[in-house]
N, C-alpha and C positions, 0 to 999 in steps of 0.2 A: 362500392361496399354495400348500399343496399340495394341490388339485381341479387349479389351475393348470402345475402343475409336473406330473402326474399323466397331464393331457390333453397336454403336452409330449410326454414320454417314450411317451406312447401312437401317437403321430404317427412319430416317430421308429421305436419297433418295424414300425410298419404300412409304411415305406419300406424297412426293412433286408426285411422279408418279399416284398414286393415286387420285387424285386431281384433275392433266390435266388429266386422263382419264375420269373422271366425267364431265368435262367441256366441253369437246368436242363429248362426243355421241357417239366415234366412236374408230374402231381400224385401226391402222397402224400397218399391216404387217410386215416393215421395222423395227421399232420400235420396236417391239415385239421383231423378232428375235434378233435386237440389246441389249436390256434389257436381253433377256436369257446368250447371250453371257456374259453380263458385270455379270449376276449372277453367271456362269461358274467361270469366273477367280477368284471371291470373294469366293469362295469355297475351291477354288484350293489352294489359299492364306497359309490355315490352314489345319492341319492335327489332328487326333486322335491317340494318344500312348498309351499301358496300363504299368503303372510305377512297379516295384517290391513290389509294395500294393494291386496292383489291380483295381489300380483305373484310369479310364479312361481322360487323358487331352488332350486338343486340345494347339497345337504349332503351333508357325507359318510353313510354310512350307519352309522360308528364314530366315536363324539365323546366324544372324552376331554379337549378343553382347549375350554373355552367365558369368552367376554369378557361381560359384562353390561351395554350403554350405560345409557343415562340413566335410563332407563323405571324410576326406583329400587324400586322392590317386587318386581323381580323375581328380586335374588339369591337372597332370603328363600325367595319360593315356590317356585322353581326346586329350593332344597337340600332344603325336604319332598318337592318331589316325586320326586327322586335319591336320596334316604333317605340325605344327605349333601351336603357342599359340596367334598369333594377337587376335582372335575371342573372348579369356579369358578377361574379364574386372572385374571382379574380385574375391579372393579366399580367402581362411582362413588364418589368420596370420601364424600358422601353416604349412599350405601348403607354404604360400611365403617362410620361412627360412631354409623347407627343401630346396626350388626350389634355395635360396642363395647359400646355403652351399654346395650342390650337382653339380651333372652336369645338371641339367633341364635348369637353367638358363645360364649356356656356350653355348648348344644347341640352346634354345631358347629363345635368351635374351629379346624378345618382351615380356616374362611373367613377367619381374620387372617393367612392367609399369602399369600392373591391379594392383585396389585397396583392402584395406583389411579392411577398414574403417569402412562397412559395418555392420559386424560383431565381436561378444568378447563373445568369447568360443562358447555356442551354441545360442546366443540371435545376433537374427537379428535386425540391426535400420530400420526399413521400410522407413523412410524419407531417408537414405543417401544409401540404394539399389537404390530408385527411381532415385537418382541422375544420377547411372549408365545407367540408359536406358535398362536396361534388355529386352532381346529378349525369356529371358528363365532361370531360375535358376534351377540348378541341385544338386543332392545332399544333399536334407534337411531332417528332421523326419515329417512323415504326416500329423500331426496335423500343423506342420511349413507350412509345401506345401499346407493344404489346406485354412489356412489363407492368403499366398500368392494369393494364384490363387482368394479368395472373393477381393482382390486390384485389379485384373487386371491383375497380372503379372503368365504365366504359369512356375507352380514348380513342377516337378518329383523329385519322391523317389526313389534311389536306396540303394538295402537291402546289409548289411553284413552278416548278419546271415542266411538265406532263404536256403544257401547251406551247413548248417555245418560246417562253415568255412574251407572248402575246397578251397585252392587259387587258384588252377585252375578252379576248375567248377562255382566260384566269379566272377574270373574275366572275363570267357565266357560269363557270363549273364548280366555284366557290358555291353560288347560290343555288347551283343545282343540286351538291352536296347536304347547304340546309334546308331546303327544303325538302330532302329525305328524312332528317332529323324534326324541323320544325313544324314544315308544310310549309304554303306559300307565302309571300310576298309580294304581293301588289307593286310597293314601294320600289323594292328592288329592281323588279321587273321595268318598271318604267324608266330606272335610273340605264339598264341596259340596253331600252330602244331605241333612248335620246344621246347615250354614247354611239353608238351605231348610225345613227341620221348626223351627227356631227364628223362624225371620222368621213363621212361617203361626202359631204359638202367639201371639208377640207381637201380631199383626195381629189376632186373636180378642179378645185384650185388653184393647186398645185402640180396635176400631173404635163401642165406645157414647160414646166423648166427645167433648162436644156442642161446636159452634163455639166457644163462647165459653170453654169452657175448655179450648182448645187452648193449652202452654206455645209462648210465641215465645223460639225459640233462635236468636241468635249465636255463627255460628264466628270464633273469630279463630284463620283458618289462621296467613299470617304476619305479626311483628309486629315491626318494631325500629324504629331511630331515621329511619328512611329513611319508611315507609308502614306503614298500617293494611290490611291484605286478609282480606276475607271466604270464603264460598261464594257466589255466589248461585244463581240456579233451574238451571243448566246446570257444573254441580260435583257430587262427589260428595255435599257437606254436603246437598245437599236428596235423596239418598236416603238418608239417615241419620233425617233430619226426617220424611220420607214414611212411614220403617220404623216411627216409634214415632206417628205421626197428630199431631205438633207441625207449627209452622209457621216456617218458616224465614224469617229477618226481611226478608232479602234474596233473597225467591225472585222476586221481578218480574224483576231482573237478565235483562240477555238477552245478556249477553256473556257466553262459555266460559270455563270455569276460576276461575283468584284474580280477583276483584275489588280495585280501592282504595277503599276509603272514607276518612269523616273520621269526627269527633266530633262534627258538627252533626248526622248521620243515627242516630250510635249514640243521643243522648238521642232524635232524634226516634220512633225504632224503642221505645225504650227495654224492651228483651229482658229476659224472666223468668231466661232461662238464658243463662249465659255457656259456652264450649266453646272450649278453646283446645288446639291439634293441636302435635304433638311437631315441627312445621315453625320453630317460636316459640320461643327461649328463656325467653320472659317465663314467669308462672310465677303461680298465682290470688293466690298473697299479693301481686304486685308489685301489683294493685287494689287489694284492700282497702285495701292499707295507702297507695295513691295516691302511686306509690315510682316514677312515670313519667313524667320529666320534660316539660311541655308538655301532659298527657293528664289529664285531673279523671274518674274514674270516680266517684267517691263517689255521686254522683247516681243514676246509676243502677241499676232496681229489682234486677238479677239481684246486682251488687255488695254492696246495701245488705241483702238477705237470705241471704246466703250461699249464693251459687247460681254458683258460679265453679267451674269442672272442667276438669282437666287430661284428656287422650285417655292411655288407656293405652298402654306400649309394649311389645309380646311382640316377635315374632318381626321385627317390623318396625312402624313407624308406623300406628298403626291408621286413619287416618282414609280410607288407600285399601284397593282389594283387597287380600285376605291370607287367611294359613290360620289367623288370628287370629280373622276375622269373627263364628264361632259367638259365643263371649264376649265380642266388643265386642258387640255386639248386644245382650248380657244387660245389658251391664254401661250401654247408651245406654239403652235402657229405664230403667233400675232409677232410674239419674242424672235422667231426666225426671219421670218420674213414678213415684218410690217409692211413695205408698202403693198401684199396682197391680200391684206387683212385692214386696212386703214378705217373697216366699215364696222368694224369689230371693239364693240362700245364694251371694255373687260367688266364694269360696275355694272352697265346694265344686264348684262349675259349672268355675272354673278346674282345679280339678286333676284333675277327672275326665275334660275334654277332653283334655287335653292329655297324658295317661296314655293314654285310650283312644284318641284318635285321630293321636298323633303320638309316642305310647312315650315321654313325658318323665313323668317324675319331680318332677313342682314340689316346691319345697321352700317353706312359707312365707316365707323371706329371701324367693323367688324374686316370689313371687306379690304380694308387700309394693312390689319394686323395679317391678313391671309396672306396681302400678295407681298409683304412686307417681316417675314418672320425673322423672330429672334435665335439670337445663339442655344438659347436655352431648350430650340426644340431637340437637338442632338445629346442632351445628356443619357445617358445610363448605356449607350451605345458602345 
């Protein structure tokens, strides 16, 4: 609304000058070059970005109130790379409860003060965005962004799929994205060479084991009384599975994103490793102990050897991009196959990251609730 109101009042000036130029006859030098200059800075004002559609939008070139749509990982990485969340006014219910339940809002407690009001699921109220005063909404689907941008208000797309879901080369391009908008990152940047030096060690590690003892991992992204969804081959789960040379049970899949499955394919898959992401309230005990009504886990082998694992939750849900990555990495390894990671100290990897690459302070309470999350990070989902 105000690029819109901006180009308004710019229109307006441009006919009052118009005007006295007619009246008067004549040119003033002075003037002129005054007028150029004042056109200068109205230029300067905004800028041009091309979003992960391709599509070209002009932002301001000062952004002090930014909206966060759906794209939910991106309040999280967005406030390291701001070295702060003031500028967040508002996000996805989704995003908030991760940001409760986690450490996002220990860090940054300024993000429990944006609203979420705005939106419920994927449908935006355009009256109660407006409210926020957006300088900029990030994170929508195209045809979202470019119904925004007809009000007034500039909205970039940022893609998940674009790279394969690839978490590292996602979230390269995330940041590549703000820093067309913002400018740089330091932060970030660093958070991107130390996922990159950890994936190449891991991959050294792992690349002598042999076919046949590759562990088969199941993701149970999400899971309630409604459906069973996986990863399969075109999700992020199968670069998780790629990163540690396991084999993801449902990588044939050839549809994007969640899959549904049943129970007929989980015995038939019958997975070494169970992996359930902070999208799921369910919880490893609710297997073992066969606490799910209509669902018989018992049977199968990852349940019946204690091989059920919760995804940890830092700064945001780790199962997609994030400035989490270095450590879940450590910590997807270590889960896979611990005896070739047995060197792999998770508390100290955790607090030395996150000390040195994002100046926190873990505290063990801290590092205990990461790798330990509650049910509560899955609400609003």
């Amino acid at each position: 609304m105000k690029l819109k109101n901006k180009k308004i009042l710019s229109l307006i000036l441009s006919g009052s000058l118009v005007l006295s130029l007619a009246g008067c006859q004549s040119t003033n030098n002075t003037a002129n070059e005054s007028s150029k200059g004042e056109a200068q800075v109205e230029q300067a004002s905004t800028k041009i970005v091309v979003d992960h559609e391709g599509v070209e939008v002009e932002v301001p070139t000062k952004i002090d109130r930014v909206v966060v749509g759906n794209t939910l990982p991106l309040a999280s990485i967005l406030s390291v790379y701001l070295g702060g969340a003031e500028k967040i006014v508002g996000l996805h219910p989704a995003s908030m409860t991760a940001a409760e339940s986690g450490l996002l809002s220990e860090v940054y407690p300024e993000i429990l003060q944006a609203e979420t009001d705005f939106i419920n699921g994927s449908e935006i109220n355009i009256e109660e965005l407006l409210k926020l005063d957006p300088d900029i909404v990030i994170g929508v689907p195209k045809e979202q962004a470019q119904t925004l941008r007809q009000a007034g208000i500039p909205a970039v797309t940022l893609s998940v799929s674009n790279w394969d879901y690839d978490v590292l080369e996602t979230y390269d391009e995330w940041i590549a994205l703000f820093d067309q908008i913002f400018g740089k990152s330091e932060v970030s940047e660093k958070v991107s060479e130390y996922s990159k030096e950890v994936s190449k060690l891991i991959e050294e590690r792992v690349s002598t084991i042999d076919e046949k003892d590759k562990k088969k991992v199941l993701f149970l992204y999400k899971y309630d009384d409604e459906a069973i969804a996986t990863s399969g081959g075109n999700f992020f789960g199968q670069y998780w599975c790629d990163a540690v040379n396991a084999v993801n049970v449902a990588q044939d899949s050839t549809e994007t994103g969640a899959i549904n499955i049943n129970m007929e394919q989980v015995y038939e898959w019958n997975p070494d490793v169970i992996i359930m992401t902070n999208f799921t309230s369910y919880q490893p005990e609710d297997l073992y102990n066969d606490a799910i009504s209509g669902d018989d886990w018992s049977t199968v082998n990852a349940v019946k050897n204690g091989q059920v694992y919760k995804m940890p939750l830092g700064l945001y849900r780790t199962f997609t991009p994030g400035a989490d990555t270095p450590v879940t990495l450590q910590w997807f390894a270590k889960t896979v196959y611990p005896e070739l990671f047995e060197d792999v100290n998770l508390e100290e990897v955790t607090k030395t990251y996150y000390k040195d690459y994002q100046n926190i302070d873990m505290k063990d309470e801290q590092i205990k609730s990461m790798y330990n999350p509650s049910r509560d990070s899955a609400e609003g989902l």
